[in-house]
DSSP file (Angstrom, degrees, kcal/mol; ACC not computed):
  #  RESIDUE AA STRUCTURE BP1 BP2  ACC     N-H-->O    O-->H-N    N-H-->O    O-->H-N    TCO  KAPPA ALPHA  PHI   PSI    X-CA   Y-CA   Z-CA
    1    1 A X              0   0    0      0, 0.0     2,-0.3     0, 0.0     5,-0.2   0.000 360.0 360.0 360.0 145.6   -9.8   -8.0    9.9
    2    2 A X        -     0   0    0      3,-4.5     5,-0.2     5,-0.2     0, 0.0  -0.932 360.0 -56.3-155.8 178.2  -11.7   -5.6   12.6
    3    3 A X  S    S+     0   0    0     -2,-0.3     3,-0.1     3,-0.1     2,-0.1   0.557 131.4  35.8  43.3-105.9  -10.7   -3.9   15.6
    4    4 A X  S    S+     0   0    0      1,-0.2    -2,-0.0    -3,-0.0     0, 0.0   0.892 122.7  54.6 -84.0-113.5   -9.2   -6.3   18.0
    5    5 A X        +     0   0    0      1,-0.1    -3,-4.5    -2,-0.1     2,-0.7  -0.010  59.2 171.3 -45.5  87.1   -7.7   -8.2   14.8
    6    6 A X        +     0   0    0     -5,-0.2     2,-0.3    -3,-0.1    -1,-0.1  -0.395  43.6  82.6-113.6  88.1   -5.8   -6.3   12.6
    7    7 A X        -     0   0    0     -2,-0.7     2,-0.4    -5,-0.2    -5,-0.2  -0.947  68.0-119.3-150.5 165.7   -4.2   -8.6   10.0
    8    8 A X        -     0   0    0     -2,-0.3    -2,-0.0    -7,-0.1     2,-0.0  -0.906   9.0-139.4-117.7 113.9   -5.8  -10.0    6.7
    9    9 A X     >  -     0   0    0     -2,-0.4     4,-2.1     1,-0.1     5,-0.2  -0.201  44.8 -91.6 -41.0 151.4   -6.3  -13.4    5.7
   10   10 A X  H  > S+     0   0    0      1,-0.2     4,-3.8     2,-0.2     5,-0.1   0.942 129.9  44.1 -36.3 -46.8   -5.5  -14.1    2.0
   11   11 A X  H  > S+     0   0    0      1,-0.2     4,-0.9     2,-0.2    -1,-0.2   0.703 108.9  55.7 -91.5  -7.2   -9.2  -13.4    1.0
   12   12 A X  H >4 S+     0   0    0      2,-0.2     3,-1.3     3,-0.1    -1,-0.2   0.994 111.8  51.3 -55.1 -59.1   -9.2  -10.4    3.1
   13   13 A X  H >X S+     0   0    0     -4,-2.1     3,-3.3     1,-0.4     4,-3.2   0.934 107.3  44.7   3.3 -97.9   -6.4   -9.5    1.1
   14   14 A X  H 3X S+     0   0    0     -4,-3.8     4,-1.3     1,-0.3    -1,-0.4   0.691 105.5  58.6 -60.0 -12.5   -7.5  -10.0   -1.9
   15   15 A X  H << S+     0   0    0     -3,-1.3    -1,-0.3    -4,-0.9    -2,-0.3   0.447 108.6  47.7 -89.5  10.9  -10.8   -8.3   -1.5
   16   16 A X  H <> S+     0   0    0     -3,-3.3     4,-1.7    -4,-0.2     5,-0.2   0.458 110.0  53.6 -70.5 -31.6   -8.9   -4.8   -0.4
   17   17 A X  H  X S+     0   0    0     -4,-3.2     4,-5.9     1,-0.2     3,-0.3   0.993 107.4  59.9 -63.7 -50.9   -6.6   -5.4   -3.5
   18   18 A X  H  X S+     0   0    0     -4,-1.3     4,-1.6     1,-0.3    -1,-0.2   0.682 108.0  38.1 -14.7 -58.7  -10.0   -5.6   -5.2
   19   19 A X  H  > S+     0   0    0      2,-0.2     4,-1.1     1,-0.2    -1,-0.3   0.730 114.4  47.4 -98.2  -4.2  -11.1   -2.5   -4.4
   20   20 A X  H >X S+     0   0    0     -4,-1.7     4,-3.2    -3,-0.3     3,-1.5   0.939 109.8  57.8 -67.8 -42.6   -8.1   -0.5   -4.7
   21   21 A X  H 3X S+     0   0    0     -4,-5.9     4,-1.2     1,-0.3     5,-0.2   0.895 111.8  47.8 -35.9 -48.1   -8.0   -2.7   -8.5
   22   22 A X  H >X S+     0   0    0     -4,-1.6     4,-0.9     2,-0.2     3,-0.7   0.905 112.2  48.7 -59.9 -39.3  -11.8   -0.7   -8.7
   23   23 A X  H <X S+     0   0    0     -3,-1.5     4,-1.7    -4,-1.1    -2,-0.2   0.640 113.6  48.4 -65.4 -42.8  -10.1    2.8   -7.6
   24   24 A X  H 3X S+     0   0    0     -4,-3.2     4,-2.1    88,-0.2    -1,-0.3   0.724 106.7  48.8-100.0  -2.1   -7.6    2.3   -9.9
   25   25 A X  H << S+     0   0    0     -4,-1.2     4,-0.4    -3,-0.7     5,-0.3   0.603 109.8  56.9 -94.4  -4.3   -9.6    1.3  -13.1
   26   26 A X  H  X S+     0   0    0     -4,-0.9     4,-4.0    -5,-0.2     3,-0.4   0.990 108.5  43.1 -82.0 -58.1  -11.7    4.3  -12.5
   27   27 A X  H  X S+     0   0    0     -4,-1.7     4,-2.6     1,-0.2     5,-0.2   0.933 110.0  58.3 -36.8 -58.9   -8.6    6.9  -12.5
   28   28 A X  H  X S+     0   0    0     -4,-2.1     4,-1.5     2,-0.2    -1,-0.2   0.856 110.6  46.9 -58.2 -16.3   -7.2    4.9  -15.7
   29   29 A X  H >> S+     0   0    0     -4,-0.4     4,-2.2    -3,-0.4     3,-1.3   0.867 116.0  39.3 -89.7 -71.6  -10.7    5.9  -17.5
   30   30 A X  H 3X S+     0   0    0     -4,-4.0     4,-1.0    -5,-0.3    -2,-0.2   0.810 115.7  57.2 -79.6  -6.9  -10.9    9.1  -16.6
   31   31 A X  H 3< S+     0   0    0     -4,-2.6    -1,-0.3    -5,-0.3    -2,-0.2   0.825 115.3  32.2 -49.1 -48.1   -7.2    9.4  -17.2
   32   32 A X  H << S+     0   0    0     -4,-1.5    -2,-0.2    -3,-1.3    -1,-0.2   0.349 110.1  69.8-118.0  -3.4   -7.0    8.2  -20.8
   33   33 A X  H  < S+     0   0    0     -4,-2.2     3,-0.2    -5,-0.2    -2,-0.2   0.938 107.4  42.0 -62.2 -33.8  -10.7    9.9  -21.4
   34   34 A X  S >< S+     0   0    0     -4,-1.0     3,-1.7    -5,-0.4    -2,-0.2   0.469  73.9 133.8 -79.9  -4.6   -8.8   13.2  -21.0
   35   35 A X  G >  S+     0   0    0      1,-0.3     3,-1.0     2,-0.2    -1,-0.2   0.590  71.4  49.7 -12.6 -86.7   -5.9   12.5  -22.9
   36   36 A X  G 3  S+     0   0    0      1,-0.3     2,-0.6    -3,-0.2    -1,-0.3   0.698 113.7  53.2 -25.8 -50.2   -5.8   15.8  -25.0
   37   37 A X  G <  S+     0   0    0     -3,-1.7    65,-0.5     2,-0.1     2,-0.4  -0.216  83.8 106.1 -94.4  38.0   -6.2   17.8  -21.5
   38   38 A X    <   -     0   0    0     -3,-1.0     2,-0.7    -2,-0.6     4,-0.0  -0.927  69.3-136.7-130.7 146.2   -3.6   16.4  -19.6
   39   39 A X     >  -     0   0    0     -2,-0.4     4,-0.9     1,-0.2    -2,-0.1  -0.732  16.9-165.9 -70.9 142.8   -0.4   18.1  -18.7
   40   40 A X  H  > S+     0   0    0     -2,-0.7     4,-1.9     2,-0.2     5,-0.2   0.817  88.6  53.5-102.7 -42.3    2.0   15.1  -19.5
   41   41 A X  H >> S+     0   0    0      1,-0.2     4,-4.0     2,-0.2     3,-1.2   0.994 113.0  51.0 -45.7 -61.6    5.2   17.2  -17.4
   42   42 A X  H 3> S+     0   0    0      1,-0.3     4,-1.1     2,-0.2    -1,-0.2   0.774 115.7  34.4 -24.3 -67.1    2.6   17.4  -14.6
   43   43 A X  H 3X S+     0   0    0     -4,-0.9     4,-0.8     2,-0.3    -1,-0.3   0.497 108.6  61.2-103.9   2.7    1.7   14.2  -14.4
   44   44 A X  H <X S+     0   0    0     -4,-1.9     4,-1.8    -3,-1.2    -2,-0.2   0.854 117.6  41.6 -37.2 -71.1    5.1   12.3  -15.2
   45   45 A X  H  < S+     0   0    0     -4,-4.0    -2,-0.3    -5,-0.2     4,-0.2   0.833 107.8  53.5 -59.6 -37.0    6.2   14.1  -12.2
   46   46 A X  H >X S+     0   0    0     -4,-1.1     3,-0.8     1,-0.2     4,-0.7   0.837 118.2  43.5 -97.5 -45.5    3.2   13.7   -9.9
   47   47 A X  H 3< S+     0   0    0     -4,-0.8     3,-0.3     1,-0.2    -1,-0.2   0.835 114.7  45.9 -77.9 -43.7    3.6   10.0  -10.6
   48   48 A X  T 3< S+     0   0    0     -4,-1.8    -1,-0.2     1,-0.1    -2,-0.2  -0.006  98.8  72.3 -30.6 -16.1    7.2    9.8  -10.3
   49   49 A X  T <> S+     0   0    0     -3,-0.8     4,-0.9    -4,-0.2     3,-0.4   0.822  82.2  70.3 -73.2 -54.7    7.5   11.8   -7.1
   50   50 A X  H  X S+     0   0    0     -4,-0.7     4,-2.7    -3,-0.3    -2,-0.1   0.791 104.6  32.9 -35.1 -54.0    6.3    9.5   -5.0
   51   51 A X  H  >>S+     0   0    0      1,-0.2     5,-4.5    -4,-0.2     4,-1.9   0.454 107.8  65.8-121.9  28.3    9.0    7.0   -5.1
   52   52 A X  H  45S+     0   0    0     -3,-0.4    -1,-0.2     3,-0.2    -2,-0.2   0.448 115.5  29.4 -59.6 -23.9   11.6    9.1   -5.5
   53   53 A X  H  <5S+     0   0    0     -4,-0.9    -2,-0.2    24,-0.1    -3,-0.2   0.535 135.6  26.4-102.2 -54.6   11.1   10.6   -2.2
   54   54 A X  H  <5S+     0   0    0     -4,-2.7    -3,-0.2    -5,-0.3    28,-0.1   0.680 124.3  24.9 -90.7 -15.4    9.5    7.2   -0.6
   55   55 A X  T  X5S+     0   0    0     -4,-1.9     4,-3.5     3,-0.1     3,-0.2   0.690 109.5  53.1-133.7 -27.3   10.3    4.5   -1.8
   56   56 A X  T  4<S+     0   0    0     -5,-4.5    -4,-0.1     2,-0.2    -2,-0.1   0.324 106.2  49.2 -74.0  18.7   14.2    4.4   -3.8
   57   57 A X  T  > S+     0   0    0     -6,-0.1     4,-1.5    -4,-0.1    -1,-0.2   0.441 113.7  48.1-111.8 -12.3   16.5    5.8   -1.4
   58   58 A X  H  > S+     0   0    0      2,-0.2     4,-3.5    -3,-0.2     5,-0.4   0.759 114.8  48.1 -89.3 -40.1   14.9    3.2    1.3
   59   59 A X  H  X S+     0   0    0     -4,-3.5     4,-1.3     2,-0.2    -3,-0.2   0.924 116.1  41.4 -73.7 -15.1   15.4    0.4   -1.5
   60   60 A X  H >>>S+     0   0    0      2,-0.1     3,-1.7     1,-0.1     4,-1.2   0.939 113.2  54.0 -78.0 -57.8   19.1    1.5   -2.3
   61   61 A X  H 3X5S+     0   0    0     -4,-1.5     4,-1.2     1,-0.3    -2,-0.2   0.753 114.2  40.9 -47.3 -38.7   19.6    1.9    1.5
   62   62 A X  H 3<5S+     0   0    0     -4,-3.5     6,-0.5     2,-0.2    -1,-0.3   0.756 112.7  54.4 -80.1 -23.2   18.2   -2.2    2.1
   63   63 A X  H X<5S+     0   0    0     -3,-1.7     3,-2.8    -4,-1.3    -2,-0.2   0.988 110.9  48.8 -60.3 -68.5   20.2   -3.3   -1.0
   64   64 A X  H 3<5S+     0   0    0     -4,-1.2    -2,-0.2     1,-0.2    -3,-0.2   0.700 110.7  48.8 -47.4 -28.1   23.5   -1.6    0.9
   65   65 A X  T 3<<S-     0   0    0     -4,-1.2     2,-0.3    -5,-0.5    -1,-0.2   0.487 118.0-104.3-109.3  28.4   22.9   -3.2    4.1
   66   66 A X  S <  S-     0   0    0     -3,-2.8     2,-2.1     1,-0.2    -3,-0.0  -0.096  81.1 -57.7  95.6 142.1   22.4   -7.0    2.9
   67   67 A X  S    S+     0   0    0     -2,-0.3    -1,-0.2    -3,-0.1    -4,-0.1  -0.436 109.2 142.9   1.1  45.4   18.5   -6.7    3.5
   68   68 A X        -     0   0    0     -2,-2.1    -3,-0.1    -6,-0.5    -2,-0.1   0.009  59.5 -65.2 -65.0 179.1   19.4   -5.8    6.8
   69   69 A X        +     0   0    0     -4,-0.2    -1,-0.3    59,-0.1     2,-0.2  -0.356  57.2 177.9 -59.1 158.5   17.9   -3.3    9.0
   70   70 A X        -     0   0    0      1,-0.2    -8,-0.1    -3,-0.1    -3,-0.0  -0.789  39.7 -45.8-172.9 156.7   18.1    0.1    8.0
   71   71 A X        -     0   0    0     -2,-0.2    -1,-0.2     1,-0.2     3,-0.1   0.507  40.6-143.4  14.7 141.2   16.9    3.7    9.1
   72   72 A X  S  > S+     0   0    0      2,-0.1     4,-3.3     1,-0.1    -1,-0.2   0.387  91.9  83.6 -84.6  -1.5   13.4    3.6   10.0
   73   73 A X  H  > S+     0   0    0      1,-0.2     4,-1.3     2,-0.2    -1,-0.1   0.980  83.8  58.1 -63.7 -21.4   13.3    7.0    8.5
   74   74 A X  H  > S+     0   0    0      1,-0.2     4,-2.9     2,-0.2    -1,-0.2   0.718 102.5  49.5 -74.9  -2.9   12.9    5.4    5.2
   75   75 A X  H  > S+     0   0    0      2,-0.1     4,-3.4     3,-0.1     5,-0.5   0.932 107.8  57.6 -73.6 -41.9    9.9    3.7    6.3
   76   76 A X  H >X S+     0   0    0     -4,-3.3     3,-3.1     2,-0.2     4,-1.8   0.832 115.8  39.0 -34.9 -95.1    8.8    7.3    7.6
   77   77 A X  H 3X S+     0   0    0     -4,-1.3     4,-2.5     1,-0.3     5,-0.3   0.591 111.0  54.4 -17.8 -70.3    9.3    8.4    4.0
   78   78 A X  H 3X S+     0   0    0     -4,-2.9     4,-1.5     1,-0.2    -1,-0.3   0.702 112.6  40.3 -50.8 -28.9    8.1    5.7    2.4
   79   79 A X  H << S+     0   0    0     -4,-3.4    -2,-0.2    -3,-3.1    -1,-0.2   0.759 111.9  56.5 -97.3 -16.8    4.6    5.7    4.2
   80   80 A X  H >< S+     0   0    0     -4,-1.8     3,-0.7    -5,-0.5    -2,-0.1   0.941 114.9  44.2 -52.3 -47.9    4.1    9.7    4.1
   81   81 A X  H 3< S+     0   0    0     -4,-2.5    -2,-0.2    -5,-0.2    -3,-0.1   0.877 119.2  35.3 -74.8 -38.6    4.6    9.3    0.4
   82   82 A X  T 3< S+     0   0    0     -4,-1.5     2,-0.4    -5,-0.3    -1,-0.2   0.414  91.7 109.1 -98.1  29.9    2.7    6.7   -0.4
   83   83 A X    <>  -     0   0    0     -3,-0.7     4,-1.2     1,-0.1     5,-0.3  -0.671  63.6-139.4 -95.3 140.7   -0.2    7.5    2.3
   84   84 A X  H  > S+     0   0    0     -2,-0.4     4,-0.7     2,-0.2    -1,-0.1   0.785 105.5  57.0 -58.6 -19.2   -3.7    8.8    0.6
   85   85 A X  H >> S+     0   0    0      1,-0.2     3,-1.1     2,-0.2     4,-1.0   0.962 107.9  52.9-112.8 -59.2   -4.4   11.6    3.3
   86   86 A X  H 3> S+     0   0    0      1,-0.2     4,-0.7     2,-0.2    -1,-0.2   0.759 115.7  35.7 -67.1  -9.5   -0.6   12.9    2.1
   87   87 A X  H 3< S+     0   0    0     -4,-1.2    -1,-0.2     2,-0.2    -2,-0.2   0.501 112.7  63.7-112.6 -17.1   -1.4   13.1   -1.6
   88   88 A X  H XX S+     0   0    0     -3,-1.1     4,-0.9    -4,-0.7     3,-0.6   0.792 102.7  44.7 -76.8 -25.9   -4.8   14.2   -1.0
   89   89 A X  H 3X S+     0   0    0     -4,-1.0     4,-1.4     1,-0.3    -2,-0.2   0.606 105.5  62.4-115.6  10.7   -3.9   17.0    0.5
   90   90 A X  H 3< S+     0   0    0     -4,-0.7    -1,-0.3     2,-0.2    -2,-0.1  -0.014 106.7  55.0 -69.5  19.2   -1.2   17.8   -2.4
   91   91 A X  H <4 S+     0   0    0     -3,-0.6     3,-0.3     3,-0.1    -2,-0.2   0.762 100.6  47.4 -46.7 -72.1   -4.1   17.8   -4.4
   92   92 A X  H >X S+     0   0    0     -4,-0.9     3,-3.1     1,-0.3     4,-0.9   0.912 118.4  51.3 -78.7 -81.5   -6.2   20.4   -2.5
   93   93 A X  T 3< S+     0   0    0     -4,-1.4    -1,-0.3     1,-0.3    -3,-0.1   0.470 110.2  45.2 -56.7 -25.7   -2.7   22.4   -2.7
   94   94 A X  T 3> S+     0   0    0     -3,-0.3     4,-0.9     2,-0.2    -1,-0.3   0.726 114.8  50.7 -90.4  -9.1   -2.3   22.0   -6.3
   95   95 A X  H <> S+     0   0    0     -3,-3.1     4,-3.6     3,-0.2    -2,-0.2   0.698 110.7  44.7 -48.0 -54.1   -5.7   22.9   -6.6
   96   96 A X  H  < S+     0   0    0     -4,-0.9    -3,-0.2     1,-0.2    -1,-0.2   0.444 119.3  41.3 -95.4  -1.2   -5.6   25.8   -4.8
   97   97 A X  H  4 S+     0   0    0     -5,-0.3    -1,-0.2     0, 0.0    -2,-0.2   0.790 141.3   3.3-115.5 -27.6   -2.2   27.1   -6.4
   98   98 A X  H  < S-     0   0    0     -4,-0.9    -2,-0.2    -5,-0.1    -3,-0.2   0.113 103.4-128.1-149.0  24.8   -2.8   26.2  -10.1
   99   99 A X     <  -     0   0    0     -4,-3.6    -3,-0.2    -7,-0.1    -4,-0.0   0.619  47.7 -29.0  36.5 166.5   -6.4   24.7   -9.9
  100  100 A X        +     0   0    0     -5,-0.2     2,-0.4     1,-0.1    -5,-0.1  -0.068  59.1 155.0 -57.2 138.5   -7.5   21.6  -11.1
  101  101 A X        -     0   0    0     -2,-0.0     4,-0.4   -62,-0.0   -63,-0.1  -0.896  51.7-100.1-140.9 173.9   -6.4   19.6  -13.7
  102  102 A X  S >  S+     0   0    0    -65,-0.5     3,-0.5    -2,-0.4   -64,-0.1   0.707  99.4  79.2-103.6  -0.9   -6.3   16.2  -14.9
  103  103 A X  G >  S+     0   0    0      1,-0.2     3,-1.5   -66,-0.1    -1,-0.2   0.979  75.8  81.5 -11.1 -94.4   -2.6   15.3  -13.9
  104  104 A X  G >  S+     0   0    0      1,-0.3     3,-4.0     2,-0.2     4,-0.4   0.458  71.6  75.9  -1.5 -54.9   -3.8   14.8  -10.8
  105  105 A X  G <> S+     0   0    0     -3,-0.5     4,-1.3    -4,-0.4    -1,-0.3   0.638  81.0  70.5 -32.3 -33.1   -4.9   11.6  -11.7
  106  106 A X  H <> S+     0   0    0     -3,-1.5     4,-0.5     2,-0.2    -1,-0.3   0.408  85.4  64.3 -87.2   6.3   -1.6   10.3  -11.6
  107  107 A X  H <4 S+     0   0    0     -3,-4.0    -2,-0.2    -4,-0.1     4,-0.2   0.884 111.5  36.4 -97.1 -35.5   -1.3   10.4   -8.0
  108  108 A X  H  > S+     0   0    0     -4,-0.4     4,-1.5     3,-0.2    -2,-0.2   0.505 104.5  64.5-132.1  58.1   -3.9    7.9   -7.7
  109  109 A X  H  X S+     0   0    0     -4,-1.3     4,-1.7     3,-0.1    -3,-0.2   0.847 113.4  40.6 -71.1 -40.3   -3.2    5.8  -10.5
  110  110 A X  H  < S+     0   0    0     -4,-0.5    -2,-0.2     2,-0.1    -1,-0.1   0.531 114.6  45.2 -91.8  10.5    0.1    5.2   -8.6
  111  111 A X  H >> S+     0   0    0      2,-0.2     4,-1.1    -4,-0.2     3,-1.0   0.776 119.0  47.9-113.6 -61.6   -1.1    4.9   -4.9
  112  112 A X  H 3X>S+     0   0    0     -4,-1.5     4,-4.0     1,-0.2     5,-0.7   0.937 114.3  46.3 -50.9 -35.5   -4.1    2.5   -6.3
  113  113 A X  H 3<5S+     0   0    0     -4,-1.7    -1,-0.2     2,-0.2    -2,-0.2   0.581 106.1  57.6 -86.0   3.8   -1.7    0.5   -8.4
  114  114 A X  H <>5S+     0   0    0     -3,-1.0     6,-1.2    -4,-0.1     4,-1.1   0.992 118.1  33.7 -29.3 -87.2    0.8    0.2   -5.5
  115  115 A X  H  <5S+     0   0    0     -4,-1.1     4,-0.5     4,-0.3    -2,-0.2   0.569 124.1  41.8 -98.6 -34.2   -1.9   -1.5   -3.3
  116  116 A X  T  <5S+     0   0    0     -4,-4.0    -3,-0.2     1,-0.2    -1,-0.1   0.889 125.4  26.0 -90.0 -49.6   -4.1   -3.7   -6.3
  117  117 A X  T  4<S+     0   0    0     -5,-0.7    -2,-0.2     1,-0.2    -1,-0.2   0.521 138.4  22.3-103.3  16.8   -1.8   -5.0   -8.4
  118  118 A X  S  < S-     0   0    0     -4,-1.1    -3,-0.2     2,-0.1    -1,-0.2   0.382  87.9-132.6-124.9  -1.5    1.5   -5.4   -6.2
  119  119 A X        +     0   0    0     -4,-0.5     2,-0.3     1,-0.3    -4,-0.3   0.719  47.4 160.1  65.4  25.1   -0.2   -5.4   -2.6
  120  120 A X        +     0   0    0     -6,-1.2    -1,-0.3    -7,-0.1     2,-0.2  -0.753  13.9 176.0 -90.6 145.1    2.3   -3.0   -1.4
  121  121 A X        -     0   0    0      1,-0.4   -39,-0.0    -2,-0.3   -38,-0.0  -0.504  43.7 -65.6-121.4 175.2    1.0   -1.2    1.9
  122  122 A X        -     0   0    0     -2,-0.2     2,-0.5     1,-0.1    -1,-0.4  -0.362  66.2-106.7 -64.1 179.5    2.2    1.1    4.1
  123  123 A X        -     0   0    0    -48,-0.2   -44,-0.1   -47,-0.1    -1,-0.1  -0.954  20.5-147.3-129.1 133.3    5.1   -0.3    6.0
  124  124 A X    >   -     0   0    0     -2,-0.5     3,-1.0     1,-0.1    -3,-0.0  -0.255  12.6-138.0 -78.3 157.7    5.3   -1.4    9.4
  125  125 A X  T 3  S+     0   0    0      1,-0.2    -1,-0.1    -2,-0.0   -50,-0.0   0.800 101.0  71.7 -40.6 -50.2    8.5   -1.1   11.5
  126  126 A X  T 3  S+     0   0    0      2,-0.0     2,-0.3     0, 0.0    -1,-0.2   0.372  99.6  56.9 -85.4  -8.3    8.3   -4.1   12.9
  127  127 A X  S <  S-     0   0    0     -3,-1.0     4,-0.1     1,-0.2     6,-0.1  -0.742  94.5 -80.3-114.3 166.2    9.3   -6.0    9.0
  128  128 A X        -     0   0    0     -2,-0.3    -1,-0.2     4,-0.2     4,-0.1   0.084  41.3-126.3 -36.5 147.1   12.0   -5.8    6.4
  129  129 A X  S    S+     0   0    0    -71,-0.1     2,-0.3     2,-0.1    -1,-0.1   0.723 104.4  56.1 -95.2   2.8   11.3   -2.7    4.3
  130  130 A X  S    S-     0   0    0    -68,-0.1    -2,-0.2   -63,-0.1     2,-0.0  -0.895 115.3 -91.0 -99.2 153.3   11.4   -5.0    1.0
  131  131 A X        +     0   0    0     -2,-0.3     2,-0.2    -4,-0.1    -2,-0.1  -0.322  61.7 145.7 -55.7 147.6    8.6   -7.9    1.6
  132  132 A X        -     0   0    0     -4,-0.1     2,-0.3    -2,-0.0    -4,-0.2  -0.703  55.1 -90.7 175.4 132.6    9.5  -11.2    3.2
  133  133 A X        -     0   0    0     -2,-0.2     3,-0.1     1,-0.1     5,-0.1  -0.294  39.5-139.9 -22.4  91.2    7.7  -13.6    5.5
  134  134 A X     >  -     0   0    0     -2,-0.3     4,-0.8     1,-0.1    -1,-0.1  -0.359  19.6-116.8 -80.4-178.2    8.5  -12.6    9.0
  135  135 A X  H >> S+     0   0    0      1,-0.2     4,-3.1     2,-0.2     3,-1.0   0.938 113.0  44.9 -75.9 -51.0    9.1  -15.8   11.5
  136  136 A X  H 3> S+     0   0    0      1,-0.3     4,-1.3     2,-0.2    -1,-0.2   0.774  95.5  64.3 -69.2 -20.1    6.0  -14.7   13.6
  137  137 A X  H 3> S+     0   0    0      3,-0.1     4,-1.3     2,-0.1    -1,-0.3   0.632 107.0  52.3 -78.6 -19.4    3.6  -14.0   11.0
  138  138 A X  H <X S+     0   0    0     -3,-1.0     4,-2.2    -4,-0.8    -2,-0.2   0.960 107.6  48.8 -67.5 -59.0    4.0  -18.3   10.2
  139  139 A X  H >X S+     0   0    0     -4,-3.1     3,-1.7     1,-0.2     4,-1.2   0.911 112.8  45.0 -44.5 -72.2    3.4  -19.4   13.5
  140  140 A X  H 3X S+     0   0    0     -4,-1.3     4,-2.6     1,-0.3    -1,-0.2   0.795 120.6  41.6 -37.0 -59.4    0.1  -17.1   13.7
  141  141 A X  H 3X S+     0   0    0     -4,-1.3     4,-3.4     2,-0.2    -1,-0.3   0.911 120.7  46.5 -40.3 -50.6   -1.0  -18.5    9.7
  142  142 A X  H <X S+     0   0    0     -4,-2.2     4,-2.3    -3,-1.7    -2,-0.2   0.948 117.3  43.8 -51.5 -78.1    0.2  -22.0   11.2
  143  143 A X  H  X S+     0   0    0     -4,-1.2     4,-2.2     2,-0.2    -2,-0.2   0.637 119.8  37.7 -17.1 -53.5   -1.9  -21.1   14.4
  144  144 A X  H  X S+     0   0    0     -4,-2.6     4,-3.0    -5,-0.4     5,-0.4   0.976 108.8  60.5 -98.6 -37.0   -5.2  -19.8   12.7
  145  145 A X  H  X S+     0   0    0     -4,-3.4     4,-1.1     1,-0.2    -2,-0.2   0.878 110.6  47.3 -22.4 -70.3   -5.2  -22.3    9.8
  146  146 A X  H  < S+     0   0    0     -4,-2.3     4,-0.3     1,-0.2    -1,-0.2   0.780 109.5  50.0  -3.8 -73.9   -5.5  -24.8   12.6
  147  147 A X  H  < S+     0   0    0     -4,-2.2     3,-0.4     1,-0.2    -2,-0.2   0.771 111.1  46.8 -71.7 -31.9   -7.9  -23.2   14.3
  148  148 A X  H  < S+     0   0    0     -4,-3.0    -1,-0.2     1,-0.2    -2,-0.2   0.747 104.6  54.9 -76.2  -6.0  -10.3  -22.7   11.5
  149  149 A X  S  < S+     0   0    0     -4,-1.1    -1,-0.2    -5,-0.4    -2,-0.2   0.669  90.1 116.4-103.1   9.3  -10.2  -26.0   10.0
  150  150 A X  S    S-     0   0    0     -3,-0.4     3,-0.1    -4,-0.3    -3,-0.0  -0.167  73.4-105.1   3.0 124.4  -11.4  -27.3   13.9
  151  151 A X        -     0   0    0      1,-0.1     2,-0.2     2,-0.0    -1,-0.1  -0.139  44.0 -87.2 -50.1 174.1  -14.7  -28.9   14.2
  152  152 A X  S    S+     0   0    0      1,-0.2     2,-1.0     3,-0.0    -1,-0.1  -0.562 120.8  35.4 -72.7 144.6  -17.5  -27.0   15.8
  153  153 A X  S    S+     0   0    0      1,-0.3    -1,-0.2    -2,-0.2    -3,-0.0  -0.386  77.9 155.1 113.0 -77.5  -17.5  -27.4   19.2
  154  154 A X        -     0   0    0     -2,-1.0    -1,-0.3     1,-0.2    -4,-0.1   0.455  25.5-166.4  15.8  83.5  -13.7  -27.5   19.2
  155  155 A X        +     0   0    0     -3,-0.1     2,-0.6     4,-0.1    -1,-0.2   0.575  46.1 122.3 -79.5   8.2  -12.8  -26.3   22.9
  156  156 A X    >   -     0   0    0      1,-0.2     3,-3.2     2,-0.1     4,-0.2  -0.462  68.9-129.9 -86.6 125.0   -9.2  -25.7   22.2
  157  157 A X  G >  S+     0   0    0     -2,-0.6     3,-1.3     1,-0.3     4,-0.3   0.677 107.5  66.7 -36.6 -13.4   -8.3  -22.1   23.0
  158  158 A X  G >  S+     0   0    0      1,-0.2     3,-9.9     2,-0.1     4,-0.4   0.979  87.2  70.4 -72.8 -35.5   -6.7  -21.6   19.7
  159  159 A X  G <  S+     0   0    0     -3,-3.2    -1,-0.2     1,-0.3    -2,-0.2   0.698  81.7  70.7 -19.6 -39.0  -10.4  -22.0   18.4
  160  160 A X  G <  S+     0   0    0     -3,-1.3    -1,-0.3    -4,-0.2    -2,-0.1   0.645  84.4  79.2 -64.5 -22.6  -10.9  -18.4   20.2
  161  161 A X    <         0   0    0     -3,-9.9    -2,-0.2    -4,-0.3    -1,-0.2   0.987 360.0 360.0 -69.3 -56.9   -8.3  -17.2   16.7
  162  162 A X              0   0    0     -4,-0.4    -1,-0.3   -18,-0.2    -2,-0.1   0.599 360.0 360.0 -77.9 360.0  -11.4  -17.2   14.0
């Protein structure tokens, strides 16, 4: 991925899951180093917030319409709530209203373990809001698969995809 090209190969893939997977074993260590100093309400809730607001009222809303379309607000939701720059700065606010603690931790423990160990991302418009294969994202796979396993040399414009 760059730029010009933004979609992920598998092993692009997996080496972003990778580093959230790092992101998130560093919060589970200093999470269970603190045990004794953690508010448990705090961070029950701080963990629990997320997709209570972002990401179950869009998954009842996609059960109720067949896995149809449905609202894009609930993608809105869903990607406010699960975005780092929104929970970062409910940090700095929880910080600043009832200073730090080690709760906190649970915001991303659940935003890294979203993204390492279920690959869920924000979500684009343009797909289902549960995962599924769209029709156009095959061709493209079909399309660059092709083109990378090409010889060198290889003039056929698709060649231009890797």
């Amino acid at each position: 991925m760059d730029t010009k090209n933004l979609f992920m190969t598998p092993t692009t893939a997996y080496l972003v899951r990778a580093e959230y997977a790092l992101g998130l074993v560093v919060s589970v260590v200093l999470f269970f180093t603190h045990l004794g100093d953690i508010n448990w309400w705090a961070a029950i809730g701080l963990f629990v917030y997320i997709d209570l607001i972002g990401y179950i009222p869009g998954a009842i809303a996609f059960q109720r319409a067949g896995h149809g379309d449905i609202s894009k607000g609930y993608y809105l939701a869903y990607n406010i709530m699960h975005s780092l720059v929104t929970q970062g700065l409910v940090t700095l606010a929880w910080i600043w209203l009832w200073g730090p603690e080690w709760a906190l931790l649970a915001l991303p423990i659940h935003l890294f373990g979203d993204r390492s160990l279920f690959g869920n991302y924000l979500k684009p418009f343009g797909l289902r809001f549960e995962p599924e294969t769209h029709e156009a994202f095959r061709r493209f796979q079909r399309e660059y698969d092709s083109a990378a396993a090409a010889p060198a040399g290889t003039t056929d414009a698709l060649r231009t995809v890797s």
